[in-house]
Backbone as CSV, one residue per row, in Angstrom:
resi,resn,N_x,N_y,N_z,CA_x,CA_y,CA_z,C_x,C_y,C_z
1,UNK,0.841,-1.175,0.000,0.000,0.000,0.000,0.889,1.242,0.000
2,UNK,0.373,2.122,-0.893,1.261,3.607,-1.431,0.251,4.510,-0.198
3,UNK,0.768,5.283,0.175,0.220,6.113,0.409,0.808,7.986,-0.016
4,UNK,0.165,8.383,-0.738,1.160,9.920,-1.369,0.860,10.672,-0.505
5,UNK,1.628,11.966,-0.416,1.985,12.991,0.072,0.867,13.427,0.080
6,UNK,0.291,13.891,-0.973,-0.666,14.757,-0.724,-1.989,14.106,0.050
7,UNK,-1.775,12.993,0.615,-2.867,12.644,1.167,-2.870,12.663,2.368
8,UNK,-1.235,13.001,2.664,-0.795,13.544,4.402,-1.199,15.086,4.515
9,UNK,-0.562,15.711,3.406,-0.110,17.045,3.739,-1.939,17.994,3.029
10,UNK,-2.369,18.734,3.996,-3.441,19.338,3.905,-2.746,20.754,3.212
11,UNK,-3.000,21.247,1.928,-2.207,22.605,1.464,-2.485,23.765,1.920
12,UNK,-4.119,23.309,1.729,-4.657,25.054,2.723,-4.408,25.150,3.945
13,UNK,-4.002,24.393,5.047,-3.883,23.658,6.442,-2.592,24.992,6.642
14,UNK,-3.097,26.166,7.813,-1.923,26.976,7.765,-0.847,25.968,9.188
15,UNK,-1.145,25.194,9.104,-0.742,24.177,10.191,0.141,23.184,9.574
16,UNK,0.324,23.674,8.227,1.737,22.526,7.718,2.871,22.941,7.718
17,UNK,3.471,24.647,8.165,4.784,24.464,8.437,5.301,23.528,9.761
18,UNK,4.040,23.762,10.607,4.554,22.942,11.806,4.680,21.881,12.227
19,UNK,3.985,21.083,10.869,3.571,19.647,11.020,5.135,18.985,10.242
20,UNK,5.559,19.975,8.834,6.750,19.556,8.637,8.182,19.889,9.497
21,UNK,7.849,20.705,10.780,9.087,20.805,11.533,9.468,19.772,12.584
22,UNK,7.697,19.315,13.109,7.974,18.314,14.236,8.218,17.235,13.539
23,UNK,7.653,16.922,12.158,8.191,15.629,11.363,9.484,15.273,10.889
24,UNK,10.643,16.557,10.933,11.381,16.739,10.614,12.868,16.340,12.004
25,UNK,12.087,17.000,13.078,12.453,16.874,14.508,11.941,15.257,14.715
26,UNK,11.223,14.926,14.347,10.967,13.353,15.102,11.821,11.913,14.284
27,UNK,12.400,12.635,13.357,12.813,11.909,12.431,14.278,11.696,12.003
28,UNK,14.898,13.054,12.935,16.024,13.009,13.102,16.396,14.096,12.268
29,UNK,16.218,14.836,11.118,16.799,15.187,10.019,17.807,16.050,10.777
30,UNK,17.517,16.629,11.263,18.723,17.842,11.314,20.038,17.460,12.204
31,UNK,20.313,16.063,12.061,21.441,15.650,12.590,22.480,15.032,11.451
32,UNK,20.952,15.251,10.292,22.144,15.108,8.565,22.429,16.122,7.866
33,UNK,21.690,17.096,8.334,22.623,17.999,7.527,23.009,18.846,8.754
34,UNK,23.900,19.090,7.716,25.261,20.435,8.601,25.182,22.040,9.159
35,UNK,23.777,21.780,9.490,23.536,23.276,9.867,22.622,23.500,11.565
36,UNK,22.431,24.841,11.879,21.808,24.167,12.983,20.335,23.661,13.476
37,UNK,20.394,23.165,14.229,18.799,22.114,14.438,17.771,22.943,14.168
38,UNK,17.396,24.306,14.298,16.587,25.247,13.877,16.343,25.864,12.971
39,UNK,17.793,26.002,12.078,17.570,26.101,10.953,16.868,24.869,9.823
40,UNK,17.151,23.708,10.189,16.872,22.638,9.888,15.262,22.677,9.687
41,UNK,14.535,23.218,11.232,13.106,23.440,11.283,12.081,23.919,10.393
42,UNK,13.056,25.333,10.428,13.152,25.948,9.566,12.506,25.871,8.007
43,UNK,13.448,24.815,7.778,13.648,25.168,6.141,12.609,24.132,6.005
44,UNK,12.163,22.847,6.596,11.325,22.034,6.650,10.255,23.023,6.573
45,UNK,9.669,24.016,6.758,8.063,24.228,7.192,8.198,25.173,5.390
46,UNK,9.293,25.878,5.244,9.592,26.553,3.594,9.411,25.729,2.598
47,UNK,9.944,24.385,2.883,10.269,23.501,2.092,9.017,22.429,1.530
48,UNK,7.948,22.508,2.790,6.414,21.869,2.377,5.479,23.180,2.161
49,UNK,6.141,24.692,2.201,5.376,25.263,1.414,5.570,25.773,0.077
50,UNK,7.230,25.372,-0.100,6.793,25.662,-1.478,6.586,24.327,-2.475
51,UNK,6.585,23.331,-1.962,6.493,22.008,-2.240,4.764,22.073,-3.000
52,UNK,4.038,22.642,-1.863,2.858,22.709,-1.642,1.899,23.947,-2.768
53,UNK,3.434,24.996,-3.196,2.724,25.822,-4.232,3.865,25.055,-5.547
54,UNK,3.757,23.983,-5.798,4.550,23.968,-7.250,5.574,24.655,-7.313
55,UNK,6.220,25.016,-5.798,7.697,25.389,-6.525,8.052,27.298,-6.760
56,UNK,6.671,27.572,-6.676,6.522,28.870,-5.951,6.809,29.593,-5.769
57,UNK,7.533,30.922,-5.299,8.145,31.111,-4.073,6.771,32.178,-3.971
58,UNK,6.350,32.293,-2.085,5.592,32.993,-1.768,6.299,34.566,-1.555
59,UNK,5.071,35.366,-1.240,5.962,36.606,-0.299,6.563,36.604,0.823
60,UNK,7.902,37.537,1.062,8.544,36.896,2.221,8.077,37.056,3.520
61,UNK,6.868,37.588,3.683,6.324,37.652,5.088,5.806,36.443,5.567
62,UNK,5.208,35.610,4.093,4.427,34.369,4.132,5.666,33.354,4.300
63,UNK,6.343,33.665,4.120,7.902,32.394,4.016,8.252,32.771,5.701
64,UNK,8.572,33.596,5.435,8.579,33.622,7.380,8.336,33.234,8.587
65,UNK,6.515,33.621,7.763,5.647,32.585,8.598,5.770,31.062,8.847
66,UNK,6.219,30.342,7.464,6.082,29.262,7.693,7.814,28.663,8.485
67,UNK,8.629,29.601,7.990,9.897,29.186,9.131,9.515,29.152,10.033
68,UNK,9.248,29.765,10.750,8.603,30.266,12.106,7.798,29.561,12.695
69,UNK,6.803,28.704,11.992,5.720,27.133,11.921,6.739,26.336,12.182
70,UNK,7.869,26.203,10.949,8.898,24.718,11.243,9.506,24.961,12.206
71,UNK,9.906,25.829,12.989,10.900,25.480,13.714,10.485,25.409,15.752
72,UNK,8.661,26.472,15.446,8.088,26.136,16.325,7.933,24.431,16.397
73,UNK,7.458,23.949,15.594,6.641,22.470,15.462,7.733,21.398,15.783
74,UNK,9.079,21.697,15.150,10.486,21.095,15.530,10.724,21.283,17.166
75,UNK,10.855,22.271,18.017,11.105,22.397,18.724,9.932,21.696,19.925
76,UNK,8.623,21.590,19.370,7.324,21.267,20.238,8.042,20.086,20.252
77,UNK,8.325,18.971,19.448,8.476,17.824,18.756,9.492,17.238,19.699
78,UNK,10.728,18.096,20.065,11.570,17.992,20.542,11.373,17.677,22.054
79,UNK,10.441,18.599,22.400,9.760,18.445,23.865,9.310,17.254,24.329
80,UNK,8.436,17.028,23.280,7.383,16.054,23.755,7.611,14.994,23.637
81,UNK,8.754,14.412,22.395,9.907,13.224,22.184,10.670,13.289,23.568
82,UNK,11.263,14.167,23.778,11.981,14.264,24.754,11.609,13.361,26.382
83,UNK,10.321,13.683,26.000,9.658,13.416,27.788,9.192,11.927,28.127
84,UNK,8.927,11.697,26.755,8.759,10.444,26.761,7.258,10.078,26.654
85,UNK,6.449,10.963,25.709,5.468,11.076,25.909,4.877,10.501,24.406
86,UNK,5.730,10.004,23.480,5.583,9.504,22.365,6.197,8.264,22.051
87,UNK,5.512,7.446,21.605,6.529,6.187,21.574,7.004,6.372,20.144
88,UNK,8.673,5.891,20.363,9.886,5.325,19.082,8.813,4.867,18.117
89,UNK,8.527,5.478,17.076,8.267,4.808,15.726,9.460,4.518,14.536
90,UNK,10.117,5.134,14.854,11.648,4.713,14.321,12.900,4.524,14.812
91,UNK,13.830,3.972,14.218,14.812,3.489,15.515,16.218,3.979,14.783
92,UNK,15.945,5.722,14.537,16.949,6.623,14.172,17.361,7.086,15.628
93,UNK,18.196,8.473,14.799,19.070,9.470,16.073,17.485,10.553,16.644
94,UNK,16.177,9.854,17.232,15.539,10.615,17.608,15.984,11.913,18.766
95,UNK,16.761,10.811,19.657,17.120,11.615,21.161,18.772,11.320,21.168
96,UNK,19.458,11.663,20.385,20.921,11.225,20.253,21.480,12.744,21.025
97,UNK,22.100,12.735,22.029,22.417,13.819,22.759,23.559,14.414,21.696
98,UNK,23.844,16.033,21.596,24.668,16.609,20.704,25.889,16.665,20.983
């Protein structure tokens, strides 16, 4: 069974930069690339919106916004992984101390 993207990701949903930061945070990413964990958040919540307009680019107040979504939603993600309040669905660098 396939399941596509667009059947996760809601476009009008102003709730998808944050959904791609904590997904991004729960998943480890920003321990592969070389920048820092927030920026990482970051670019995740930019990165499913312009994903989300074909490639796009919005105005930069609206790009902002959605940094600002990823790196909130990364950081929630971080919390709540953290506490132990989510169980391991993958058996990456979720909680790999820095």
């Amino acid at each position: 069974m396939t399941i596509s993207l667009n059947a996760l990701v809601d476009c009008d949903n102003r709730w998808k930069a944050a959904v791609a930061g904590a997904g991004a945070a729960y998943l480890g990413a920003d321990l592969y690339v070389p920048a820092p964990s927030y920026a990482t958040f970051a670019a995740a919540g930019v990165g499913i919106d312009l994903w989300c307009k074909g490639g796009e680019m919005s105005p930069w107040q609206e790009m902002a916004g959605c940094a600002l979504g990823g790196y909130v939603g990364g950081m929630a993600m971080r919390v709540v992984a953290s506490s132990g309040a989510l169980p391991r669905l993958v058996t990456g660098p979720l909680l790999v101390p820095r």
